[in-house]
C-alpha positions as CSV (number, residue, x, y, z in Angstrom):
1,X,-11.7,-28.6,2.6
2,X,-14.8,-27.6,1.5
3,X,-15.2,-25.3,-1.8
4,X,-18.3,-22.9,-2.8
5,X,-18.6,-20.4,-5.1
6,X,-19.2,-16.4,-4.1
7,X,-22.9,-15.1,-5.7
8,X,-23.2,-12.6,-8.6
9,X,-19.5,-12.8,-10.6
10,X,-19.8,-9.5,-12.8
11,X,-18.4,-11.2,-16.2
12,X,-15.3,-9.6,-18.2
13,X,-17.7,-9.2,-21.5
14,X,-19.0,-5.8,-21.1
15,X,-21.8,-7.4,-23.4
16,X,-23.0,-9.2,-19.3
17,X,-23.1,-6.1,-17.3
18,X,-25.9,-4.5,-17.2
19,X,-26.5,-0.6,-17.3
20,X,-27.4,-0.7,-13.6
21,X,-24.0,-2.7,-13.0
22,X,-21.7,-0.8,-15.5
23,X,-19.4,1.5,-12.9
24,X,-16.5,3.7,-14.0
25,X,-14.3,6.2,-12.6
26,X,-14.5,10.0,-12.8
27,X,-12.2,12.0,-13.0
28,X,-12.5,15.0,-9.6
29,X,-10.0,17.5,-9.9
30,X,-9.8,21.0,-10.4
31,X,-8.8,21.8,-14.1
32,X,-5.4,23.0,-12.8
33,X,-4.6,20.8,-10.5
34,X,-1.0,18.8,-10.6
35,X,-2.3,16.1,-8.8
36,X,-4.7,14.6,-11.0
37,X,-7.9,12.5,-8.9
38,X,-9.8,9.6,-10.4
39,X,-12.5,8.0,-7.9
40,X,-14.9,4.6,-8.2
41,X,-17.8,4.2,-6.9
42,X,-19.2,0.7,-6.7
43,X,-18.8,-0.6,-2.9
44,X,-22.1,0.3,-0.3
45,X,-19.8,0.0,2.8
46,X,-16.4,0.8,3.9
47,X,-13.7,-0.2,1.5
48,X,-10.9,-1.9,3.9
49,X,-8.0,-2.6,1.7
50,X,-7.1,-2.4,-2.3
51,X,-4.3,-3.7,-4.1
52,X,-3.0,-2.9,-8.0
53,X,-2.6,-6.3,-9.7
54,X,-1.5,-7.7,-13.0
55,X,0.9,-4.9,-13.8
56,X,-1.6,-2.2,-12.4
57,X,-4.3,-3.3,-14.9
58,X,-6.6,-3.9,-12.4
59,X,-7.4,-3.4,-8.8
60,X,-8.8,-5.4,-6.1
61,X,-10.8,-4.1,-3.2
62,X,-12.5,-5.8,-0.2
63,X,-15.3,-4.3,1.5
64,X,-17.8,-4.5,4.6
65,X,-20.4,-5.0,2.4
66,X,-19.4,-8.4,2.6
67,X,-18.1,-8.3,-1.6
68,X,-14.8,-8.3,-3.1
69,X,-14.2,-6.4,-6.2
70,X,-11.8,-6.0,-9.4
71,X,-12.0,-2.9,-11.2
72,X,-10.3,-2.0,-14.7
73,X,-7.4,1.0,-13.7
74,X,-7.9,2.7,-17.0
75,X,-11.9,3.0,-17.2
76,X,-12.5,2.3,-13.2
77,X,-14.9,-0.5,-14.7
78,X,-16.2,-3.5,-12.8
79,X,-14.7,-6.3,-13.7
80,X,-15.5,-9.0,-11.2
81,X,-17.7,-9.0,-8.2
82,X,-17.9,-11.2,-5.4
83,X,-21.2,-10.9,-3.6
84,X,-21.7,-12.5,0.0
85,X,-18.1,-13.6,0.2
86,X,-18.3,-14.1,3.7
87,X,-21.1,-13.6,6.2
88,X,-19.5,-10.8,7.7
89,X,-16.9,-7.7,7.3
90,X,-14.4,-8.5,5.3
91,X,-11.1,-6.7,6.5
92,X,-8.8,-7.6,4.2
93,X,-7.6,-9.2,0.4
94,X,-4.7,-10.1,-1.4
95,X,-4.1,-11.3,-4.7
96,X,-1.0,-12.9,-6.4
97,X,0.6,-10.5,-8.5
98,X,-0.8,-12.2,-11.9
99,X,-3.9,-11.8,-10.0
100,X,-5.7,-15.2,-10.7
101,X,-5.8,-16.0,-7.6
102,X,-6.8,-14.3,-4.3
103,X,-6.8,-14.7,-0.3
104,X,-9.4,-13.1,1.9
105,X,-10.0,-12.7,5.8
106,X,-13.4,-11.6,7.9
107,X,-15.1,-11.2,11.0
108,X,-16.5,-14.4,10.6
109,X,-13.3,-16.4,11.6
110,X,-12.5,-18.0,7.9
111,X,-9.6,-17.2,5.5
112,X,-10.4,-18.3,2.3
113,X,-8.4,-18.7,-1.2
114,X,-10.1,-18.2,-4.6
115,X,-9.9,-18.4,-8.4
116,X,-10.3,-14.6,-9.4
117,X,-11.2,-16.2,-12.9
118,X,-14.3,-18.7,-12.2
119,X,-15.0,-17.7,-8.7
120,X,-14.8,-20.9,-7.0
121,X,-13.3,-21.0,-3.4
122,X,-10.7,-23.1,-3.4
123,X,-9.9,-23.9,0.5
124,X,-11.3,-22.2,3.5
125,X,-9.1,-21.9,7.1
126,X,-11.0,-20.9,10.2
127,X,-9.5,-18.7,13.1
128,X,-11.2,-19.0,16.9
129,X,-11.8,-15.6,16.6
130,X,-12.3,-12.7,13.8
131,X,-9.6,-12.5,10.9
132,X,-8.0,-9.2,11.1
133,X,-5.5,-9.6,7.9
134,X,-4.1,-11.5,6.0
135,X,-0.9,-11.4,3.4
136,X,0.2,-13.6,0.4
137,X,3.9,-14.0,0.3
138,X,5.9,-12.6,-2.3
139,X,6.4,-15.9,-4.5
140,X,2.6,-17.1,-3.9
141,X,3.6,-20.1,-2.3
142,X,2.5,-19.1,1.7
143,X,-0.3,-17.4,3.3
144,X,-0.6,-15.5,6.2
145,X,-3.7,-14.4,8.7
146,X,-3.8,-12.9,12.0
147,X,-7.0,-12.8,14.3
148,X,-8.8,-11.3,17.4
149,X,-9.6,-13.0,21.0
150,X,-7.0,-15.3,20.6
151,X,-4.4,-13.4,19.3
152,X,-3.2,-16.3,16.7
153,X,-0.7,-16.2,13.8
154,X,-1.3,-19.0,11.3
155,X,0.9,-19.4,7.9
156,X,-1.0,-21.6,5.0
157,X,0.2,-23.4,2.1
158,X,-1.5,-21.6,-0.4
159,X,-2.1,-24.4,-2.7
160,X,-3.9,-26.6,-1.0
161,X,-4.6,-24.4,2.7
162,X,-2.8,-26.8,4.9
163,X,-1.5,-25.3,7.9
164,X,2.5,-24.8,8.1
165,X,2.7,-23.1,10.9
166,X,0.2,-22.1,14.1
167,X,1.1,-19.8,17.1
168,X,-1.9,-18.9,19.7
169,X,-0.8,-16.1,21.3
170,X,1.1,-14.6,19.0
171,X,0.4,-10.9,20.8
172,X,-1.1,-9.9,23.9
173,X,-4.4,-8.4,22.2
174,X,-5.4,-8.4,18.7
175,X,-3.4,-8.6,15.7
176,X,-3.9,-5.8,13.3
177,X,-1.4,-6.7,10.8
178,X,0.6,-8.9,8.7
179,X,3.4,-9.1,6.5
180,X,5.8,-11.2,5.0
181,X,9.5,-9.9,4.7
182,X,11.1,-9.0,1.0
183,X,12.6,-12.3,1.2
184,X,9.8,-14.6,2.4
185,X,11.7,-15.8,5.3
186,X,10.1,-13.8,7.9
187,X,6.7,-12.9,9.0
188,X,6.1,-9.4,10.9
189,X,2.6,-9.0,12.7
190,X,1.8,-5.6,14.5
191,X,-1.3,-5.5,17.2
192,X,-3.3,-3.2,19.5
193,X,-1.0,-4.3,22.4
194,X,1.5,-1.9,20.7
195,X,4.5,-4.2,19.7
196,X,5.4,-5.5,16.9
197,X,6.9,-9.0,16.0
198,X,9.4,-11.0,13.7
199,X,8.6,-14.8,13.3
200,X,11.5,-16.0,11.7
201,X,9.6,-19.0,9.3
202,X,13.2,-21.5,9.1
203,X,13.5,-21.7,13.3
204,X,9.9,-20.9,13.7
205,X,10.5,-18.3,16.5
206,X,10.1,-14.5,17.7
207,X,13.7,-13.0,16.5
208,X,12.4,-9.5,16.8
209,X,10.6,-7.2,19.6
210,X,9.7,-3.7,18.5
211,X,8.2,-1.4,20.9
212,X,8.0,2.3,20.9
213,X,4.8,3.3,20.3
214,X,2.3,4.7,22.7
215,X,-0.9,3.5,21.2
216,X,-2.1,0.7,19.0
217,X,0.0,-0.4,16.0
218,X,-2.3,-0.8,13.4
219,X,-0.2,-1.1,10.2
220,X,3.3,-1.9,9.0
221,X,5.9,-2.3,6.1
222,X,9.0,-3.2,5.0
223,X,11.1,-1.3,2.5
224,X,11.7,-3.4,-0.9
225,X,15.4,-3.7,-0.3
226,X,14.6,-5.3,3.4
227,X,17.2,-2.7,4.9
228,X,13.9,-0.5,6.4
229,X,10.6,-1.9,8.7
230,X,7.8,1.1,9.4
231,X,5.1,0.8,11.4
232,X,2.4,3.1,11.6
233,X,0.3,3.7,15.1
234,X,-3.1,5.3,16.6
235,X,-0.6,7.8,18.6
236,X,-0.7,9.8,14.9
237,X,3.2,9.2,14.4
238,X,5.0,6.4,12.1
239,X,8.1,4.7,13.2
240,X,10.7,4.0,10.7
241,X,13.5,1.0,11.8
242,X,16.5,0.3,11.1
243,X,16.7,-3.2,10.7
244,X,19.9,-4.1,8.6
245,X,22.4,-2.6,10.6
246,X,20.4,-3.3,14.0
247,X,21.0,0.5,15.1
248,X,17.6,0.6,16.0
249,X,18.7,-1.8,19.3
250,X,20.9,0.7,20.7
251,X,19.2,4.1,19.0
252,X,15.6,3.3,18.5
253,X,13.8,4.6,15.4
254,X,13.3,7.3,13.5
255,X,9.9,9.3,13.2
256,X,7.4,10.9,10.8
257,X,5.1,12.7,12.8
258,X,3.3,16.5,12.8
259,X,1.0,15.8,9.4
260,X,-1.6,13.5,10.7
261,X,-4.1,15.1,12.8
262,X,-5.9,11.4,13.8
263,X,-4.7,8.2,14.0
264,X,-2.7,6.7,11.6
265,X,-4.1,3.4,9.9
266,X,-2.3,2.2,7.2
267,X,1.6,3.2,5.5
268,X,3.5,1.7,2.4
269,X,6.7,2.0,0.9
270,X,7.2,3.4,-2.4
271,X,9.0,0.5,-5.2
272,X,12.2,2.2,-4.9
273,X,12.1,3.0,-1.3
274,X,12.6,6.3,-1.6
275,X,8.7,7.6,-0.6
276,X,6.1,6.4,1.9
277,X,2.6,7.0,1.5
278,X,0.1,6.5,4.7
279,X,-3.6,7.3,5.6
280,X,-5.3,7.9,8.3
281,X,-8.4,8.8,10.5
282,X,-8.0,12.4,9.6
283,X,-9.4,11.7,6.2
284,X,-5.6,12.7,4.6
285,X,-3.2,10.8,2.9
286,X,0.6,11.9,3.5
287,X,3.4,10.9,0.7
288,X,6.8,11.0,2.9
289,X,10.5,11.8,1.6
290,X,11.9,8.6,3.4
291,X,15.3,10.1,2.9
292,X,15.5,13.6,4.4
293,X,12.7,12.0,6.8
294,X,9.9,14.8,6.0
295,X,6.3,15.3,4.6
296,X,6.5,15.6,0.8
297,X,2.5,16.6,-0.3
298,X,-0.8,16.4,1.5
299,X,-3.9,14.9,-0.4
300,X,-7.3,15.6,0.8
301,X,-10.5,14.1,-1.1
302,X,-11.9,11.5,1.5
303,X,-14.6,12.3,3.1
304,X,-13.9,9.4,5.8
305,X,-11.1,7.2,7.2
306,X,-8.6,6.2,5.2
307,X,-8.3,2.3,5.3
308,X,-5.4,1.6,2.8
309,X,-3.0,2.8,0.7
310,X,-0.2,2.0,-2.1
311,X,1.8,2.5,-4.6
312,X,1.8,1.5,-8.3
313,X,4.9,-0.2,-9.5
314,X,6.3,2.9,-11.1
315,X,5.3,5.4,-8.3
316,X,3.4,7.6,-10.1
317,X,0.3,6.4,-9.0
318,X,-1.5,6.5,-5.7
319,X,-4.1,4.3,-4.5
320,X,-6.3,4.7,-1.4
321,X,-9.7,3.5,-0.3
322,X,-12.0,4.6,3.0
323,X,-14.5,4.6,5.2
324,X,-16.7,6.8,2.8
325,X,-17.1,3.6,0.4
326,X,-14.8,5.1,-2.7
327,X,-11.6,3.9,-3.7
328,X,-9.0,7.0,-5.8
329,X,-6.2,7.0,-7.6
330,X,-4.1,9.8,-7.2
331,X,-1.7,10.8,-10.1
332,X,1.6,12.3,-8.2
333,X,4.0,11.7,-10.7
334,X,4.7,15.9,-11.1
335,X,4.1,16.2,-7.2
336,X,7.5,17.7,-7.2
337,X,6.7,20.6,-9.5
338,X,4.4,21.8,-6.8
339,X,5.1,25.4,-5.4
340,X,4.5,24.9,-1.5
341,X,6.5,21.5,-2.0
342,X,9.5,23.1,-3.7
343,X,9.6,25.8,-0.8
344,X,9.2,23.4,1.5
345,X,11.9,21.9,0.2
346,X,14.3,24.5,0.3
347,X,13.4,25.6,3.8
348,X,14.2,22.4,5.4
349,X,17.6,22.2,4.0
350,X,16.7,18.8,1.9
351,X,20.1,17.0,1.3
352,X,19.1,14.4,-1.7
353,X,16.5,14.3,-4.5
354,X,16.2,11.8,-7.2
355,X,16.8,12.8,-10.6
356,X,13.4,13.0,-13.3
357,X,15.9,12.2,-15.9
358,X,18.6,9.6,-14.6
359,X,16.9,8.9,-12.0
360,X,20.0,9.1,-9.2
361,X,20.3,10.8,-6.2
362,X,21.6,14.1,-6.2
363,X,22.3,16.9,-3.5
364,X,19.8,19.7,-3.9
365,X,22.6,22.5,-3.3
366,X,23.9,22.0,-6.9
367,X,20.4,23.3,-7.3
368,X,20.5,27.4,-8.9
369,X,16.4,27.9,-8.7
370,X,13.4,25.7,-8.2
371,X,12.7,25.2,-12.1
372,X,15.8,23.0,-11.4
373,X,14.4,21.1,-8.8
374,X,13.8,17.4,-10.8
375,X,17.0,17.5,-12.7
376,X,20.4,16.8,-11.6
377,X,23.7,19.1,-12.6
378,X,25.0,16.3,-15.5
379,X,21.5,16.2,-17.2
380,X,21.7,19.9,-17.1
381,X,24.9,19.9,-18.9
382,X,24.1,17.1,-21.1
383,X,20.7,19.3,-22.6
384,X,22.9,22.0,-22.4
385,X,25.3,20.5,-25.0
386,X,22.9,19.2,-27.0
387,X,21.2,22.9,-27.3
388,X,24.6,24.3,-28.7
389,X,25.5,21.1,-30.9
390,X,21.6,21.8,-32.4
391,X,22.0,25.0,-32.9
392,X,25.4,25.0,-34.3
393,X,24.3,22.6,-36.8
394,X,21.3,24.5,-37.9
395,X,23.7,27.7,-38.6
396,X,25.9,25.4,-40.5
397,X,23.3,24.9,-42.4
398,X,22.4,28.4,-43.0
């Protein structure tokens, strides 16, 4: 297949960015404020989805003004810029994890693969009708795009952009989403005809049929251990299945709803399962307790639709990027220390809470006050002991 290369790489070297090009983060919080806010400004159009890469060193964005762009985390610096990708919107990219290499999709029917390093395409697939997404699986090796008018699921090698599998018709009406499964053995496509779908990769067929929702699905995920699939809707609510036991046949599944005000266009898992963050078109992004199936903290700082959101591989982080051309990080690592999320909390009747220390589960009624909110009993006791060993030994000393 052909190969080109995308105008105006921004080079690594600070020394080759000029003043006009040099970007970086800012920091837009109140001085007070536990969840810290650190926004970049770089795109002229809506930002449609962003990724953390190479251990959360950097992070990728794709944009509809036609660019793709990686950004330091630390500084929020550009680092490389992809001018005139494609011709059109881009609505989604997805790098490998080590982030050399990247897929891309667009309004103007291609999905192509490129070297993040040099810049040079390095295959280009074409869909009969706009690419809405497109995924990299989890080992690299596959690709996956899904597209408008004709409704088509195609899965790529992603070395050399051969075609592995292609089914037209995939959905009734466009597909909004993609995802490959934990495992790479499946791939899960969502679509504005309100279903959601399992293509099972070794027989190549449909194993799964979720319905449910009453309006389009426009995003979905699956939990890291594969035991949980959400998918999240324009009807405002997320759906959460149960997909290793197969309950969800016989009870259907469970639902986050009453925090979104608009549509809800993008949800993701937290890395230990435990959380989900999603955004929507009410400007908010919602972090979940999985769990005890309830809202944990509302952030509000976007000025437009939220397009995308994730974690950072050790949950602390946030990342989300909109409609109002700005991509932020939110720092929620001491979310839990909040006041209105503490009584929140406790007014619900929360069964389980993770432990800041051990990091186990433990029941909040071995809780005595909401100081003790992040620490379980034994890592009370344990800094207990070690209080009375210390100070026994000082007055030894004495």
């Amino acid at each position: 297949m052909p190969t080109e290369t995308a105008d105006g790489i921004a080079l690594e070297d600070p020394e080759e960015i000029t003043p006009e090009k040099e970007i970086t983060a800012t920091w837009e919080h109140e001085d007070l404020a536990t969840v810290r806010i650190k926004v970049i400004r770089g795109h002229s159009d809506a930002v449609n989805s962003c990724q953390y890469l190479r251990d959360d060193e950097r992070i990728l964005t794709a944009s509809s003004d036609r660019s793709i762009k990686i950004w330091t985390t630390d500084t929020g610096r550009l680092a490389h810029s992809f001018e005139s990708a494609h011709s059109q919107i881009i609505t989604e990219a997805r790098a490998t994890q080590d982030g050399k290499r990247f897929l891309s999709g667009s309004w103007d029917k291609f999905v192509k693969a490129w070297d993040a390093e040099t810049g040079k395409n390095l295959w280009t697939g074409h869909h009969e009708g706009a690419v809405m997404c497109c995924k990299l699986s989890h080992d690299g090796k596959l690709a996956a795009s899904g597209s408008d008018l004709d409704n088509t699921l195609i899965v790529w090698e992603t070395d050399t952009g051969k075609i592995v599998h292609k089914i037209p018709g995939m959905h009734s009406s466009s597909i909004t989403s993609c995802i490959f499964s934990p495992n790479d053995d499946k791939v899960c496509t969502t679509s504005m005809d309100r279903t959601s779908k399992f293509f099972d990769l070794k027989s190549c067929a449909t194993i799964i049929k979720l319905g449910g929702h009453i309006n389009v699905i426009a995003d979905c995920d699956f939990s890291p251990d594969e035991r949980k699939f959400a998918t999240a809707s324009w009807d405002k609510n997320i759906q959460v299945w149960d997909i290793a036991t197969g309950t969800y046949r016989s009870k259907g599944p469970s639902t986050l709803h009453g925090s979104h005000d608009g549509s809800v266009s993008c949800c993701r898992f937290s890395n230990d399962g435990q959380m989900m963050v999603s955004g929507s078109y009410d400007q908010n992004i919602v972090v979940w307790d999985v769990e005890n199936m309830m809202e944990k903290v509302k952030l509000q700082g976007h000025t437009d639709w939220v397009e995308d959101v994730c974690f950072n591989k050790d949950d602390s982080w946030l990342l989300s990027c909109s409609k109002d051309h700005t991509i932020r990080m939110w720092n929620i690592e001491d979310s839990d220390k909040i006041p209105v999320v503490l009584e929140k909390r406790k007014a619900v009747g929360l069964k389980i809470i993770k432990c800041q220390n051990c990091g186990k589960p433990f029941s909040m009624a071995q809780l005595e006050n909401f100081r003790d909110l992040t620490i379980c009993v034994f890592c009370r006791l344990q800094a207990t002991e070690h209080t009375m060993v210390s100070t026994i030994s000082s007055n030894e000393r004495l």
